[in-house]
C-alpha positions as CSV (number, residue, x, y, z in Angstrom):
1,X,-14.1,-20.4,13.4
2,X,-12.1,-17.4,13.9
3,X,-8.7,-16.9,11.6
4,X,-5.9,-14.8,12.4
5,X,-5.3,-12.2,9.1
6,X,-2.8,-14.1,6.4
7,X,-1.7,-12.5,2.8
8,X,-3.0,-14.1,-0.2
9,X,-0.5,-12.1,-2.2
10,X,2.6,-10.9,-1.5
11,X,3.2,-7.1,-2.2
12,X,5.7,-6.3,-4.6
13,X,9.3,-4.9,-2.8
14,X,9.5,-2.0,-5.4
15,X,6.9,-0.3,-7.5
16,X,8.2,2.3,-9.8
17,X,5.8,5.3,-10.7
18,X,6.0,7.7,-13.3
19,X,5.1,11.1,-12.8
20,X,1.7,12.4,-12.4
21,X,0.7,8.7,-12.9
22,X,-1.9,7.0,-10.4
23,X,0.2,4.1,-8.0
24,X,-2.2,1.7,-6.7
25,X,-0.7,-0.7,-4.7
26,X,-3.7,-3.9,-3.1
27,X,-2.7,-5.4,0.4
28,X,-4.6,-8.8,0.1
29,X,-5.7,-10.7,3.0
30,X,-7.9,-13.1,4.7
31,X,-9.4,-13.7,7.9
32,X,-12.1,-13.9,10.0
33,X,-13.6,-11.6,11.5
34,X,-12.5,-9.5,8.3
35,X,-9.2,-7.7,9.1
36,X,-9.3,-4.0,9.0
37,X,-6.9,-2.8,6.6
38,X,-4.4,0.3,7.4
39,X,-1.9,1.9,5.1
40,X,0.6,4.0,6.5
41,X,4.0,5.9,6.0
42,X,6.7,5.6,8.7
43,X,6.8,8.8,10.2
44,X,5.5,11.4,7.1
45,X,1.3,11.2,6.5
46,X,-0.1,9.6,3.6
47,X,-0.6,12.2,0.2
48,X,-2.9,14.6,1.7
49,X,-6.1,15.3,-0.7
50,X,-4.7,12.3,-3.4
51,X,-5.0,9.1,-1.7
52,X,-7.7,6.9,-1.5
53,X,-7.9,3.3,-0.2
54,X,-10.6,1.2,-1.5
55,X,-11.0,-3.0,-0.5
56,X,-7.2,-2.4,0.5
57,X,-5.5,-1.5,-2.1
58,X,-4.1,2.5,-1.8
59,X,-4.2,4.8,-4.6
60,X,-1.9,7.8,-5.0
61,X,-2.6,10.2,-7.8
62,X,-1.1,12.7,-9.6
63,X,2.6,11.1,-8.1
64,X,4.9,13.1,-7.6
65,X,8.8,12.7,-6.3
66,X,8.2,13.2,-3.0
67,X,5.8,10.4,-2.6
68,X,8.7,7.7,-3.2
69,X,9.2,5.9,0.0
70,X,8.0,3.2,2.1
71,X,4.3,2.6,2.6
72,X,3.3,-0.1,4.7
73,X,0.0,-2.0,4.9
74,X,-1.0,-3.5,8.2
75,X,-4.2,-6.0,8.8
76,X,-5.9,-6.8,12.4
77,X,-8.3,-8.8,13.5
78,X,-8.8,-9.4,16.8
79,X,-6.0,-12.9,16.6
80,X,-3.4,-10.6,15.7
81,X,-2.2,-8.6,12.7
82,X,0.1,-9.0,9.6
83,X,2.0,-6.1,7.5
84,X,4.2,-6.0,4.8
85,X,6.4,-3.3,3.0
86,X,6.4,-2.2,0.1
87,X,8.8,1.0,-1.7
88,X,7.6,3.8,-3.9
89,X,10.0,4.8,-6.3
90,X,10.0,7.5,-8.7
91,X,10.6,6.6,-12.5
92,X,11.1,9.6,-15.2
93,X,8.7,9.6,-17.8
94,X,9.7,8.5,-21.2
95,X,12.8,6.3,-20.2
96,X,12.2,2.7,-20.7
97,X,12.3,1.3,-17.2
C-alpha cells in the first residue's frame, strides 16, 4: 500500500551554530515508495565543498556566518511531498547561549 511522505519528527524552528562547528540538521520521514529527500536554500545554493546530506539529515562544516538562514527540507514520493523550515543562526563562540 502506497503512503504519501509524513514527518516523524518535527525540525527544530531555530538551530544555533557556533563557529567552525559542524550543523547537522535530520529531516525525518516516512512513506512508501521511500521519499527522496531534498535540502535546499531559498534562492542562495547550499555550502559549496562543506555540505553533505546523508539518510536526510544535512551537514554543514566548518560554519561560518554566512551560512545562517533558512534551509528547507522537502520529501516526494510519487502521492505528494512534505517540507518544513528550519533557520540557521550564527552563535559566537564562548558566550553561554
Amino acid at each position: 500500500m502506497a503512503v504519501p511522505p509524513q514527518f516523524t519528527e518535527t525540525l527544530d524552528r531555530v538551530i544555533k551554530v557556533t563557529y567552525n562547528s559542524v550543523a547537522s540538521i535530520s529531516c525525518r520521514v516516512f512513506g512508501f515508495p521511500a521519499p527522496t529527500i531534498v535540502w535546499s536554500r531559498g534562492l542562495v545554493s547550499l555550502p559549496q565543498g562543506r555540505t553533505t546530506i546523508t539518510n536526510g539529515t544535512l551537514n554543514i562544516s566548518n560554519f561560518s556566518p554566512q551560512d545562517s538562514g533558512t534551509y528547507q527540507c522537502k520529501a516526494t514520493n510519487k502521492l505528494g511531498y512534505v517540507r518544513a523550515l528550519t533557520t540557521l543562526i550564527y552563535a559566537k563562540p564562548g558566550k553561554n547561549q
